[in-house]
Every structure is written in C-alpha cells, then in structure tokens.
SELUM-140195 format. One record per residue (C-alpha): x, y, z; residue number from 1; residue in one letter. Coordinates in Angstrom, 3 decimals. Example, Ala and Ser with C-alpha at 12.3 -4.5 7.8 and 13.67 -1.06 7.14 Angstrom:
# residues 2
MIDREN       xx       yy       zz   i aa
MIDREN   12.300   -4.500    7.800   1  A
MIDREN   13.670   -1.060    7.140   2  S
This chain:
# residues 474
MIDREN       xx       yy       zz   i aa
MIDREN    1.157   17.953   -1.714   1  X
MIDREN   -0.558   18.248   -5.127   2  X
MIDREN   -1.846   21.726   -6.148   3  X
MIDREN   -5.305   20.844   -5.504   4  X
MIDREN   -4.652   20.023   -2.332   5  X
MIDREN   -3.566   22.907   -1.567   6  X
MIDREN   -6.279   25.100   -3.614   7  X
MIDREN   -8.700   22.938   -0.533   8  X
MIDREN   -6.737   23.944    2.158   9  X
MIDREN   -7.208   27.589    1.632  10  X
MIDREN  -11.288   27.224   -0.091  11  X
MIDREN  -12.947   29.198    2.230  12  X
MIDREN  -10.427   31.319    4.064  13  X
MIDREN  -10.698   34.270    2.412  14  X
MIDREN   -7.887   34.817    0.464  15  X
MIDREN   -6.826   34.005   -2.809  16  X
MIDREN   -4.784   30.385   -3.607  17  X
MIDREN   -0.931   31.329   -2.993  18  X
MIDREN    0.906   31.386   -6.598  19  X
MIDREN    4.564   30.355   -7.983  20  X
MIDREN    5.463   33.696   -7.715  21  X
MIDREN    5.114   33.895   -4.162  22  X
MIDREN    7.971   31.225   -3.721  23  X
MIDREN   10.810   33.641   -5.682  24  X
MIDREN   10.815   36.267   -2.420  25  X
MIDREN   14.578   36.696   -1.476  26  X
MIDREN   15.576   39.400    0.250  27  X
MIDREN   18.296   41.092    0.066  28  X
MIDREN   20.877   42.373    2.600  29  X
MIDREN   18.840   46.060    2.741  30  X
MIDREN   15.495   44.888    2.196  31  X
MIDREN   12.747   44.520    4.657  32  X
MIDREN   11.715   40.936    5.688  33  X
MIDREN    8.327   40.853    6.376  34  X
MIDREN    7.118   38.151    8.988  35  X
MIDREN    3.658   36.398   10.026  36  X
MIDREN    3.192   35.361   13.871  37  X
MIDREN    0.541   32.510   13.957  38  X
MIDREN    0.069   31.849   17.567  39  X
MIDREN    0.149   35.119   19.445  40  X
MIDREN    0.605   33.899   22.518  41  X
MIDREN    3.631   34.279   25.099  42  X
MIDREN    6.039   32.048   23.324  43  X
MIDREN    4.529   33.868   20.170  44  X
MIDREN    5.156   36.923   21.268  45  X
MIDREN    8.701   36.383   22.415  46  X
MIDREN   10.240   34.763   19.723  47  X
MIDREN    8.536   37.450   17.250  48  X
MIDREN    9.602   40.132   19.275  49  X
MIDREN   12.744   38.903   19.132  50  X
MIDREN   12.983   38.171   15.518  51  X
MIDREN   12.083   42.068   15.037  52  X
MIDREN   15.192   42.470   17.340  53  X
MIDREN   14.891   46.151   18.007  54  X
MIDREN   16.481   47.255   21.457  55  X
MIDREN   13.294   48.114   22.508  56  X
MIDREN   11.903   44.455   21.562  57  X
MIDREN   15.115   43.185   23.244  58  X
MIDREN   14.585   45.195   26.338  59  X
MIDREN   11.036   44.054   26.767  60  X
MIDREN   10.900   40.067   26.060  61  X
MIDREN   14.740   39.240   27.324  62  X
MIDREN   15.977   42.134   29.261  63  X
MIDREN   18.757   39.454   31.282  64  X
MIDREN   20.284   40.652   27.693  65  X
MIDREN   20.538   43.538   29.066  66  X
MIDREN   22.830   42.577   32.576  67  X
MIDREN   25.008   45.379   34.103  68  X
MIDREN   23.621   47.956   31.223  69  X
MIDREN   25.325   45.039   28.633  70  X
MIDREN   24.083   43.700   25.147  71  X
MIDREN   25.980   40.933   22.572  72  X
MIDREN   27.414   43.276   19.935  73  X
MIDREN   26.037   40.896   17.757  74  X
MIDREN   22.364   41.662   18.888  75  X
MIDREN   23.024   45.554   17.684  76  X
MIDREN   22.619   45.643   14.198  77  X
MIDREN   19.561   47.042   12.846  78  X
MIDREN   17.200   43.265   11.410  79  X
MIDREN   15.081   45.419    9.088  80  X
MIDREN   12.379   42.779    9.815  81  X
MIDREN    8.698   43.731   10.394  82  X
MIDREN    5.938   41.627   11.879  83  X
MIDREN    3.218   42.388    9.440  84  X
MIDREN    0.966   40.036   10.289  85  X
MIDREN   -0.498   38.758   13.490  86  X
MIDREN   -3.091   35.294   13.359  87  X
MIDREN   -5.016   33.672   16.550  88  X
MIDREN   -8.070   31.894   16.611  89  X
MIDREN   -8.552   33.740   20.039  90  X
MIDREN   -9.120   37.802   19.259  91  X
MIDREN   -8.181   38.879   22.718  92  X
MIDREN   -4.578   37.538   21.846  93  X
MIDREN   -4.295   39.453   18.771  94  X
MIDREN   -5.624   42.212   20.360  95  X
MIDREN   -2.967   42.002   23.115  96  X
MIDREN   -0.154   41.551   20.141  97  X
MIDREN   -1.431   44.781   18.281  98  X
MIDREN    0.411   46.950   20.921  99  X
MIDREN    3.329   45.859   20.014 100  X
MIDREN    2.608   45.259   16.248 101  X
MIDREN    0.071   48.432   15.550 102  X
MIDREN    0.516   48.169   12.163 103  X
MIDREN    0.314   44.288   11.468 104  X
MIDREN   -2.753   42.909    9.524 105  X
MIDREN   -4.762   40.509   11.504 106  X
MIDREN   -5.893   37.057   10.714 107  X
MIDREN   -8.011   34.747   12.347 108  X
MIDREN   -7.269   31.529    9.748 109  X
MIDREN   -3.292   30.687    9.394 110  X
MIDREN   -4.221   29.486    5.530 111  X
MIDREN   -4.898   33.498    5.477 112  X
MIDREN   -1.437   34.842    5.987 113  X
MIDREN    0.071   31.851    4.307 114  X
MIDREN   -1.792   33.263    1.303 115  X
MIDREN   -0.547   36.787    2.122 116  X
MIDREN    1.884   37.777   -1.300 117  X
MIDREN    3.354   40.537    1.186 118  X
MIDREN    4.419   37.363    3.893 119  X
MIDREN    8.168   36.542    3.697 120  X
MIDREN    8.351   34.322    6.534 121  X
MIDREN    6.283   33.030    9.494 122  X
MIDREN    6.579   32.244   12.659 123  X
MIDREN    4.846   28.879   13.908 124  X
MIDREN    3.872   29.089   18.007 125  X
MIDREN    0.649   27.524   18.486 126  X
MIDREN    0.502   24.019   20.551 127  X
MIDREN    2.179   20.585   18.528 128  X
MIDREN   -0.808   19.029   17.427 129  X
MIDREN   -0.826   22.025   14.532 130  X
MIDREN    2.768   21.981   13.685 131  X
MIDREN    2.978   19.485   11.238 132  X
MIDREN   -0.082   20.745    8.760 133  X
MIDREN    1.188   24.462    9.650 134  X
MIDREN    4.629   23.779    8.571 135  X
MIDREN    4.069   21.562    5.002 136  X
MIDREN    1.419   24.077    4.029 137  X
MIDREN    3.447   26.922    4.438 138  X
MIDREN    6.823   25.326    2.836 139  X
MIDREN    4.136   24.894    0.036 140  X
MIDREN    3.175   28.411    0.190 141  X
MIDREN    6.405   29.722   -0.311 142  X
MIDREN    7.343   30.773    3.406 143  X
MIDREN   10.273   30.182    5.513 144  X
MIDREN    9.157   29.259    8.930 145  X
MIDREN   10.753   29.610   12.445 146  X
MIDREN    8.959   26.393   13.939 147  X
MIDREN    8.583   26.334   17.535 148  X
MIDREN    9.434   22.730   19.402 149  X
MIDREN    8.399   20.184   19.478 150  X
MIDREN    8.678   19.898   15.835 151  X
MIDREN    6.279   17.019   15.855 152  X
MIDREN    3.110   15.792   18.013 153  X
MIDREN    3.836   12.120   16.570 154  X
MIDREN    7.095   11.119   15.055 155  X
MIDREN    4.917    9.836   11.907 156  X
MIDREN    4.212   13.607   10.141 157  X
MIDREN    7.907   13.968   10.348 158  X
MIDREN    8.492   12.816    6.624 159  X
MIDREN    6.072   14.841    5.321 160  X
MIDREN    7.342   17.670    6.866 161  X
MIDREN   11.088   17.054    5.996 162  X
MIDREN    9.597   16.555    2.045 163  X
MIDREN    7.588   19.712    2.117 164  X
MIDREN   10.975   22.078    2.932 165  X
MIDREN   13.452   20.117    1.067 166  X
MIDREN   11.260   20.050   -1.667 167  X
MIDREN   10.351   23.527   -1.487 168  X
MIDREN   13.760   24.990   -0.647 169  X
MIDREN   12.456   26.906    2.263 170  X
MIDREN   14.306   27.892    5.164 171  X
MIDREN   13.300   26.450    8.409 172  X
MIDREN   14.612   26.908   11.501 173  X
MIDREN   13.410   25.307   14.249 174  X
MIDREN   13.094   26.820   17.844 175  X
MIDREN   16.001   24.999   19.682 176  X
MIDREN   18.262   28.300   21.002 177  X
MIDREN   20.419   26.112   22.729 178  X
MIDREN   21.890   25.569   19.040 179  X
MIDREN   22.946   29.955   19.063 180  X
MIDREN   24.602   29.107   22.681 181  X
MIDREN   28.433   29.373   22.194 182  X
MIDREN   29.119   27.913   25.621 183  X
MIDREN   26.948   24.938   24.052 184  X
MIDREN   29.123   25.160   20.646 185  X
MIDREN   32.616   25.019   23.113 186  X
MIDREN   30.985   21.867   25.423 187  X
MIDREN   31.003   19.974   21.924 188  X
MIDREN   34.472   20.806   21.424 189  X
MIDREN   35.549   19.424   24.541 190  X
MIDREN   33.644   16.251   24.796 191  X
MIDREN   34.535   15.092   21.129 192  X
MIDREN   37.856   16.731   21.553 193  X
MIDREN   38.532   14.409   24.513 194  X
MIDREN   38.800   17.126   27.179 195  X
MIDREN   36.646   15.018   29.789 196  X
MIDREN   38.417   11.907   28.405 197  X
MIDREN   35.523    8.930   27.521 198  X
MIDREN   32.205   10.176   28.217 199  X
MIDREN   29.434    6.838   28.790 200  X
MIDREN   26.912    7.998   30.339 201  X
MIDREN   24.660   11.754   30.258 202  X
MIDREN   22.226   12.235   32.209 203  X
MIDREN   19.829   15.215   31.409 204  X
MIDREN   16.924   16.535   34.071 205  X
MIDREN   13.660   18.665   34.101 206  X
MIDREN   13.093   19.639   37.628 207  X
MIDREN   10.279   21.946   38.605 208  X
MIDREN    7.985   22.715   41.665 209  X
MIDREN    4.074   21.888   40.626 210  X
MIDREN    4.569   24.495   37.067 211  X
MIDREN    2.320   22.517   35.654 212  X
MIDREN   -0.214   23.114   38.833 213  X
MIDREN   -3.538   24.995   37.615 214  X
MIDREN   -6.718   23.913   39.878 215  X
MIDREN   -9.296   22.150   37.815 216  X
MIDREN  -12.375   24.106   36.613 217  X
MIDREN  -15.585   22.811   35.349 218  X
MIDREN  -16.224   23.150   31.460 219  X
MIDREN  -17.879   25.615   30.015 220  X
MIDREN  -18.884   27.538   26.708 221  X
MIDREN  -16.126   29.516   25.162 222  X
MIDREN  -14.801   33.035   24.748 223  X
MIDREN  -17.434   34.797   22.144 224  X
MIDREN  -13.695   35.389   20.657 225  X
MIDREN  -12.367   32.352   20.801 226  X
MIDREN  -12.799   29.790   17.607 227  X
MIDREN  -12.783   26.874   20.153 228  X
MIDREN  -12.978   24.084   17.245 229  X
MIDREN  -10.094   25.838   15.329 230  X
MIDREN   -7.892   25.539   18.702 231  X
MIDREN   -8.614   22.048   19.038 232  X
MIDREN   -7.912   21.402   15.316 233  X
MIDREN   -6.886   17.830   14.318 234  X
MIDREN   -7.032   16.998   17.848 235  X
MIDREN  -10.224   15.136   19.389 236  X
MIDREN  -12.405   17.103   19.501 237  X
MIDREN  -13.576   17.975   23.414 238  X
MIDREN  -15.795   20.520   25.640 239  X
MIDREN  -13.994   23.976   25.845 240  X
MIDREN  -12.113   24.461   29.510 241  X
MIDREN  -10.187   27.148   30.489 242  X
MIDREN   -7.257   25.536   31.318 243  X
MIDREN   -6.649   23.500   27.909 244  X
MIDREN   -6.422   26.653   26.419 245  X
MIDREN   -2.728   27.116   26.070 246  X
MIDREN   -1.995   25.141   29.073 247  X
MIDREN    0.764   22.344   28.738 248  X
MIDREN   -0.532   19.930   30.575 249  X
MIDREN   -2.907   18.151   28.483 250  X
MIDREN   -1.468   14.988   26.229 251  X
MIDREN   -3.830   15.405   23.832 252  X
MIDREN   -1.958   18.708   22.376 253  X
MIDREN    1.535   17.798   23.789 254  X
MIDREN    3.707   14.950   24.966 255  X
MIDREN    4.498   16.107   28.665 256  X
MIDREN    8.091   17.155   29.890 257  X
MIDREN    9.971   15.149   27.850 258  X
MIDREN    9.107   17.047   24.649 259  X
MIDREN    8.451   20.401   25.971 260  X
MIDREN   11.509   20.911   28.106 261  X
MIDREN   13.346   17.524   27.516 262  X
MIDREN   13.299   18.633   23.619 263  X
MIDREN   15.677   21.396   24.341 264  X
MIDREN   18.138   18.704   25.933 265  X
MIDREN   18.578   16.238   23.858 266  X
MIDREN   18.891   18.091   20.989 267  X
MIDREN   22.301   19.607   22.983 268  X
MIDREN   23.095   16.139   24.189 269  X
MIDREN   22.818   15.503   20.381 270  X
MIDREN   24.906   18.420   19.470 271  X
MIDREN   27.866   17.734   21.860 272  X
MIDREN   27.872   13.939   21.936 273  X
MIDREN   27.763   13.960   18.016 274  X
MIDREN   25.238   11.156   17.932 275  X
MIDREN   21.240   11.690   16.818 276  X
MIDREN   20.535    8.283   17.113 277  X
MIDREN   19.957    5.846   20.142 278  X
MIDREN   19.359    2.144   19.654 279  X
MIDREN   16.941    1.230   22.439 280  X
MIDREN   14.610    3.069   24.610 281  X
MIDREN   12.787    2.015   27.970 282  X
MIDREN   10.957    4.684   30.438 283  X
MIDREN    9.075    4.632   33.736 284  X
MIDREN    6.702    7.323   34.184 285  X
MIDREN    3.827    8.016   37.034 286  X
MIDREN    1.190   10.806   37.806 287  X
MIDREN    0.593   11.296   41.444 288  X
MIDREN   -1.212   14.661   41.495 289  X
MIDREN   -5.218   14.331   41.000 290  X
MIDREN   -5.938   17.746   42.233 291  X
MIDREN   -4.522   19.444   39.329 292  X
MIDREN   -5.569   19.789   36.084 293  X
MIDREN   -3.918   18.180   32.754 294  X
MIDREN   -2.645   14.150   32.394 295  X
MIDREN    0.865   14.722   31.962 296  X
MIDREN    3.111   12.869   34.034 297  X
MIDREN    4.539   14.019   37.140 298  X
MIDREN    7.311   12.471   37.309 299  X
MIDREN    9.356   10.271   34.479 300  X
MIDREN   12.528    7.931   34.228 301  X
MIDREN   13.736    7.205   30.731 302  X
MIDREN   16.786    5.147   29.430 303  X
MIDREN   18.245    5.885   26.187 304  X
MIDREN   21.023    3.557   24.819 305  X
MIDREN   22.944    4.965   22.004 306  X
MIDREN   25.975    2.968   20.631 307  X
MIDREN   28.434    4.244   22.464 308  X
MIDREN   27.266    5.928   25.689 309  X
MIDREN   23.637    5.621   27.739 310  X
MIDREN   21.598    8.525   28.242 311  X
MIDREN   19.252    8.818   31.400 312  X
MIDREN   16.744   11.458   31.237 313  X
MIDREN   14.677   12.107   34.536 314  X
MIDREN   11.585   14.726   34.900 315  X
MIDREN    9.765   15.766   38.502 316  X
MIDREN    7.024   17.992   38.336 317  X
MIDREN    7.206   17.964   42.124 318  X
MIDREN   10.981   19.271   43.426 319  X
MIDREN   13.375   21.250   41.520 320  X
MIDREN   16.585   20.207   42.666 321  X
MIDREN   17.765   18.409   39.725 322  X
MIDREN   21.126   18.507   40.870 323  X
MIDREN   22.237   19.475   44.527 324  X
MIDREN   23.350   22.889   45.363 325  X
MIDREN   24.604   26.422   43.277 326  X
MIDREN   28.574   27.169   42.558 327  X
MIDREN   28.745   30.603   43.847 328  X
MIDREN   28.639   32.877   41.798 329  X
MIDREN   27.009   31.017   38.953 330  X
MIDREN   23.179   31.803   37.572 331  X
MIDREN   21.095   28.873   36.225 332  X
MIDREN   18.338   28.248   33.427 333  X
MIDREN   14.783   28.532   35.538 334  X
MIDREN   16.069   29.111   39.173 335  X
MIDREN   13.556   30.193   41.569 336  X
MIDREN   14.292   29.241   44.980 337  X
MIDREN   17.650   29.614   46.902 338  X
MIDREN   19.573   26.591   46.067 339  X
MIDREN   17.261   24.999   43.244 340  X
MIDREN   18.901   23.793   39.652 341  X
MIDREN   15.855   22.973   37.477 342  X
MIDREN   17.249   22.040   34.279 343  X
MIDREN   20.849   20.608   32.616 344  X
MIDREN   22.841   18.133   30.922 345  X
MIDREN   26.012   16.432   32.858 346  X
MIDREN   28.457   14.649   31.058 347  X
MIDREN   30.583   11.607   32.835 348  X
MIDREN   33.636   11.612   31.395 349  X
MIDREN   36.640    9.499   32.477 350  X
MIDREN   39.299   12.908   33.071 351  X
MIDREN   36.157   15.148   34.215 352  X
MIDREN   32.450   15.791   34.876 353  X
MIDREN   30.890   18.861   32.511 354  X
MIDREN   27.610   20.221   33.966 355  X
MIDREN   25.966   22.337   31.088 356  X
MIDREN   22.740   24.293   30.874 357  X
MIDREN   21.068   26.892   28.415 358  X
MIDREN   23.171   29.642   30.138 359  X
MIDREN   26.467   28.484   31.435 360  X
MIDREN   28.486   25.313   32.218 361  X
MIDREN   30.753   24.017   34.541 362  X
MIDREN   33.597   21.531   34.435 363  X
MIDREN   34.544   19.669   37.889 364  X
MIDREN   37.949   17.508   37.291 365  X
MIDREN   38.929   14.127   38.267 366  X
MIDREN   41.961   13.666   40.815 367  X
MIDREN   45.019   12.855   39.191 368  X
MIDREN   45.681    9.154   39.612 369  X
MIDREN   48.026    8.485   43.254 370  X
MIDREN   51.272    6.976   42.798 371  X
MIDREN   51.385    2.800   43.491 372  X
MIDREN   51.735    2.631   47.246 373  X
MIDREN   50.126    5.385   48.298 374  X
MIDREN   47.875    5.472   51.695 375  X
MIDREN   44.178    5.883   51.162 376  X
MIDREN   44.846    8.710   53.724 377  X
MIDREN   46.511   10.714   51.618 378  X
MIDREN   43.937   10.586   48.911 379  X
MIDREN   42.216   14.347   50.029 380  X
MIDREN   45.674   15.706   49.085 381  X
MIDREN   45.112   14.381   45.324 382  X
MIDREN   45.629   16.782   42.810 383  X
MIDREN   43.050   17.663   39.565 384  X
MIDREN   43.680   16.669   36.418 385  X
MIDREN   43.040   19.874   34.685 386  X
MIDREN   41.252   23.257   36.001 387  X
MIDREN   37.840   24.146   36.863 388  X
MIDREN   35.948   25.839   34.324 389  X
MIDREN   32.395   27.741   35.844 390  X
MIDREN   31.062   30.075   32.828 391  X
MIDREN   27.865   32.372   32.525 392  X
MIDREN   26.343   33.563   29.371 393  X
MIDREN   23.042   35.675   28.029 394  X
MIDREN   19.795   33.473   27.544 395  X
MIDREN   20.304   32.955   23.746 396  X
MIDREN   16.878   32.882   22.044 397  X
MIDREN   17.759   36.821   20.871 398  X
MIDREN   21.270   35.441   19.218 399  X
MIDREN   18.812   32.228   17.597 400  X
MIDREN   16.346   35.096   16.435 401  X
MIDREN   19.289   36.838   15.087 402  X
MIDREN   20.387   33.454   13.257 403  X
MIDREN   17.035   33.305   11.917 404  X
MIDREN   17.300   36.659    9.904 405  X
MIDREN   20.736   36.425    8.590 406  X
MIDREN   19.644   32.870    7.383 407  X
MIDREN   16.518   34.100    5.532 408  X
MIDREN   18.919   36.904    3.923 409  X
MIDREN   22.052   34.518    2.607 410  X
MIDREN   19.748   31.410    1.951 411  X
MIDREN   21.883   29.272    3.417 412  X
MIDREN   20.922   26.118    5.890 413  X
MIDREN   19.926   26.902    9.489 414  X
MIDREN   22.090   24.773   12.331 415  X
MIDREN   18.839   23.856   13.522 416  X
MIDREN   17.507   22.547   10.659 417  X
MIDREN   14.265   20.507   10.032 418  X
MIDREN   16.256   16.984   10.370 419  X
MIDREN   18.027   17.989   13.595 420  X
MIDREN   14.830   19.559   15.095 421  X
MIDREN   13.183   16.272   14.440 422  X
MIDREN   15.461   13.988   15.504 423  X
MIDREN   15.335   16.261   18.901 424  X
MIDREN   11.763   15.213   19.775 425  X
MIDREN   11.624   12.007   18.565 426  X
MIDREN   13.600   10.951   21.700 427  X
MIDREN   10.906   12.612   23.620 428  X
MIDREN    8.353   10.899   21.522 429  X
MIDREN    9.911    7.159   21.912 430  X
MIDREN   10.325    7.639   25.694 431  X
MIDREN    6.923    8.066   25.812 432  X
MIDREN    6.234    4.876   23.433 433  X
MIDREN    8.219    2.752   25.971 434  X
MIDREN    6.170    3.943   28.606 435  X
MIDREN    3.059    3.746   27.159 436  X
MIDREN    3.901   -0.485   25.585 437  X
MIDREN    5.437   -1.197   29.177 438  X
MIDREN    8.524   -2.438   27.905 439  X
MIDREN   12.407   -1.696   26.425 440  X
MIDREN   11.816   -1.466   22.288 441  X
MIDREN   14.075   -1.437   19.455 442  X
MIDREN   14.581    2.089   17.915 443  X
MIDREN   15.689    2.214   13.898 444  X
MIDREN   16.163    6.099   13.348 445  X
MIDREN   16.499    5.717    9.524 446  X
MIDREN   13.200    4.045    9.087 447  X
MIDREN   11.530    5.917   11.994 448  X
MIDREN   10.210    3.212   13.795 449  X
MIDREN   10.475    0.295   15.858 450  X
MIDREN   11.437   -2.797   13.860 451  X
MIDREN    8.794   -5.425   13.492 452  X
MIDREN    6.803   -3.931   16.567 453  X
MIDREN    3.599   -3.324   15.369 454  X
MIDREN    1.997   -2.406   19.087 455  X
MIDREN    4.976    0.287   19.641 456  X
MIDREN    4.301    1.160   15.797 457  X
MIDREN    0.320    2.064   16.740 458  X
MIDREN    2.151    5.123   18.933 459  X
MIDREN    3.891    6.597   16.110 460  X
MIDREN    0.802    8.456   14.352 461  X
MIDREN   -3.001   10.019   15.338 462  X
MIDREN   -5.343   10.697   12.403 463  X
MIDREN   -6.181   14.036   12.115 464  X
MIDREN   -9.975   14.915   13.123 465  X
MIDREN  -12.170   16.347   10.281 466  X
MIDREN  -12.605   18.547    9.146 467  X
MIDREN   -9.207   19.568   10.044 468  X
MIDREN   -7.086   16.892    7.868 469  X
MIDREN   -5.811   19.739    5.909 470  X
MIDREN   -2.955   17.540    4.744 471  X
MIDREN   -2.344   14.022    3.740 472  X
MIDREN    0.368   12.426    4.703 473  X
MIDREN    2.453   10.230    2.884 474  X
C-alpha cells in the first residue's frame, strides 16, 4: 500500500496519519505491551482477556484452566500486557468491555487505534468480511496483530495480506489454539513418526444441535449506538436485523461451518499430516431448516484429496454425535448432552486409529495379525498391536495467548503464522467453491486458484462496497 493510501484510509477518523516511528516499538522483556481490542465482542473479549493473562482474567474467560484448583505453570508468569484500547462500532459493547478494561481509551473507528502512537499490538475479532483491510492496514501501521479465524472471507485478499506483514515485519499470529495444544504437537509426532503405521484417509467433523438456531425477526432501524453501515462494511450493504449482528449464520459475513469451526481442523489435520496442500476438492452441502434465521448450510459433505491421503470433512447443524459414544473418563471439545462428541479429527492408520480433539486424544490399536491357519473363531482372542493411549488436557487458547506475548517480546515467527493461518481456511473456502460450481475442481495452492477454471475462479474474490474499499488489492 502506497503512503497515500494510507493517509485516505485514516482522512476523517480523527487521528493523526500513523508515522515511521511508530513501526520501531519493541518491547523488551520488562516493558509493558500495550494492546488494542477491535471487536469487543465475546470472542473479543476472550482472547483479550486472555492475552492480559492475569489469574483473575484466566479465572473469568477459561476457568476449565482452573480444574481441581490447577493452572499450567506456564500460564503463571506475570504478561505485563495492558489492553489500552477498546474499538466497536456498537457503544453498548464497549461499554460492556470497560468493566474489565476501566482504563482503556475507546474508539469507535479501528483506523483510530491503528493511529494510536501508544498501540503496540491489536487484536482483530470482528466478523471475516473486515479481516483482510483490518489486518494490511495495521501491518502498515506498525502493529502486530493477533487475527482471529478465518483469516480470510475470500481466498483472493490472502496475498495482500501475506505482503502487508512480510513486508512490514510485523508479528502476526493468527487465532488457531489448536497450534499451543501439546497433545496436538505429540499426535504429529506419531502420525509422521509412523506410530499408527500409513495413515490414508482423515476424516474431521462439526457436529452440533440447531447452534446456529435464532428465530427470524423482522428488520428494523438500528441501535441509536450502533454504526450499522460500519458493521456491514465492505459487505453488501442490507437493512439492519438483529440477528446479523454478530450472528454466524449469515454467508454474507462468513463462510458457514467449514470456516468457522472446520478452520480449526484442518489447520491440525495440516499440522499432524505435514501436508497444507490438497489437489482436488468436491463437496455436497444442503439447508433444510427455513424456520431459522441465517443461509448457512445445515448440513455439508466435503472431499479433500491431498497427494497422499483423502480427507473427508462432514458438518450437521442438526445432531451432535459426530462420532458414537464417550471413553469413560474422557472430556470432549463442546459436549453438551450425555453421550454427544461434537467436534474431532480421526486418523486411519494401518497399526492404529488416533481420535484427536482441541482437548485430548485417543489412540485405539489394530489386532495383531493371527498366525496362517488360524480359525476365524479365535479372532476375539487377537491381541493389540501397541497400547491404548486416552489423554485430557486444558482448553489451550490461554497457552496461544501466552505464545502471543512471548512472540511480540523476542520478535521471532509465531507457529501460527500468516501462511499457515491462510492455508487453514482456504480449505474451508474451496469446499465451499465445489459446492457452489456443482462439481470436483482442480486446486493449485501455489497460485491460489483453480487452474484454467474461470467459473470456480469468479468464487475466489467479492469487491469491497464503497465507501468501504479502504484497500486495494493487488
């Protein structure tokens, strides 16, 4: 972005164009960090809370860190981080985060922190169809960023984005906490370590009971609070309704299951696979519900064929039994009824099966191979061929937090890093495409985009509305 692009984007905000000298803040190991929140809403909230990291913050947005009077040792040490600066376009949500931040200036215009000198780092929570512009004008400002996913509305402002923080040196973390988990970190070592001998085929699942479920309400003027055209943004532009605001379930501001809680996912399938890229995509994908509000899809199928294993991602907006049945004992990532398993990964492997979520895993062994000869009978007496593993751990968004802050202090690269984070939600994104064109396409991850397909191509950007086209992209 040239400097008088950038002297536009902040014209009329308030605030003074953001210098040089704003770029050269490093601090140090004793120094405070002090951090912007631009989207104060629940996520928001959370992840600043977190990045504050006091017990008390701890205690109040995660308190499962807290289990049997517990905490990670690693979550202990004082972050010296303050959240001086809260930004919504809706007041009451500022005025909700003040009680928590008392001290924190308050914005209204995100151009208006990224123009605060005092502004280290900010953290980006509002809904996709802002994280692009968000992100490339603060890299330009001279703030790192903790991005929320999906790091992307369409896979197209990915380049831009990736230029802005390489070229800017910033350091950008992206909101994937599976990334902290070490139970995540140890599932890697065993698949590419052979553990579960050859692994083909993943699947991955979102199941959930009617979350996205709000009745529909007639539209209606907006909160006298609420900047109602800033919400929308680049998005097209539409009457205010109550439940758009905030509310997941409408594509124009997000890309349904498969990038909000799909994102998550693949980016760990990515992680212990070792393999970003798939080669093909296909998806089926159906909403049932009419008597709900949002356009999401209830249910979706997609097929993912990377070069050496297949990867079959299934959502349900309608049951949350993604896979049958608890091990006792064992907790799991969004349980809410009895015997339900919302969310996970499971890994085929030849030797073993590996069932992994955000807070535990489990490993379920093959039999051990009968000698030549012997009666099917017999088979119930075969023996494993290695031992069960079941393993629990702490949700780890406060550990990813943590990450955040000692990355900001020793300037080195984040493990979820702008390229990984991206590469996450483009699967999401091309699922959709496949839907959406009706047919399997071609996927070239290098180029970002599908070969010679100029209908799938369409899919892969959405001009921004005016007057919010705060950035061109390239």
């Amino acid at each position: 972005m040239q400097r008088r692009e950038l002297l536009k984007a902040v014209a009329g905000t308030g605030v003074a164009a953001w210098t040089a000298a704003s770029y050269q803040r490093v601090a140090g190991a004793n120094e405070r960090i002090h951090v912007g929140l631009i989207g104060c809403g629940s996520r928001g909230t959370f992840d600043a809370r977190l990045i504050r990291g006091t017990p008390e913050d701890i205690q109040a947005v995660a308190p499962e860190n807290y289990r049997n009077g517990n905490m990670d040792p690693r979550l202990k040490a004082p972050r010296n981080v303050d959240i001086s600066a809260l930004c919504d376009v809706y007041g009451m949500r500022v005025d909700a985060a003040k009680k928590w931040a008392p001290n924190a200036k308050t914005y209204k215009d995100f151009r208006q922190v990224l123009g605060d000198k005092d502004i280290d780092a900010v953290v980006i929570a509002t809904m996709d169809q802002w994280h692009a512009q968000m992100l490339i004008l603060a890299c330009e400002a001279g703030k790192d960023v903790y991005l929320e996913k999906p790091v992307v509305y369409r896979i197209g402002e990915g380049k831009a984005m990736i230029d802005a923080v390489r070229r800017s040196k910033r350091i950008v973390q992206i909101g994937t906490q599976q990334r902290s988990a070490d139970h995540i970190a140890e599932a890697a070592k065993m698949v590419q370590g052979g553990k579960i001998g050859d692994v083909r085929f993943v699947r991955v699942w979102n199941y959930m009971s009617a979350v996205y479920g709000n009745p529909p309400v007639p539209d209606s003027e907006p909160p006298a609070d609420l900047d109602w055209d800033a919400w929308v943004g680049p998005a097209p532009k539409v009457p205010f309704n109550r439940n758009r605001l905030g509310y997941r379930a409408f594509m124009d501001y997000t890309n349904g299951l498969i990038t909000d809680y799909g994102n998550h996912r693949f980016d760990s399938v990515h992680q212990i696979m070792g393999a970003e890229i798939p080669m093909q995509v296909s998806s089926s994908a159906v909403r049932f519900n009419k008597t709900t509000a949002g356009d999401i899809f209830d249910f979706q199928q997609a097929t993912f064929e990377y070069p050496n294993f297949i990867l079959s991602y299934e959502a349900s907006n309608f049951n949350g039994h993604g896979l049958g049945g608890r091990t006792e004992g064992m907790r799991y990532y969004g349980m809410a009824g009895l015997e339900d398993r919302p969310h996970g990964m499971a890994f085929y492997g030849t030797d073993a099966a590996l069932f992994v979520d955000r807070i535990g895993m489990e490993l379920y062994p093959e039999a051990k191979l009968p000698e030549p000869g012997t009666p099917r009978r017999l088979r119930t007496a075969w023996e494993p061929r290695m031992e069960k593993i079941k393993m629990n751990e702490d949700e780890p968004t406060p550990l990813h937090t943590k990450n955040f802050v000692d990355y900001l202090r020793s300037r080195k690269e984040p493990f979820a890093n702008i390229e990984v984070g991206m590469r996450a939600t483009t699967i999401g994104c091309i699922g959709n495409i496949a839907y959406w064109t009706g047919r399997k396409l071609k996927w070239d991850g290098e180029a970002r985009n599908f070969p010679g397909d100029a209908e799938a191509n369409k899919y892969l950007l959405r001009p921004y509305r005016k007057p919010w086209d705060l950035v061109k992209l390239s």
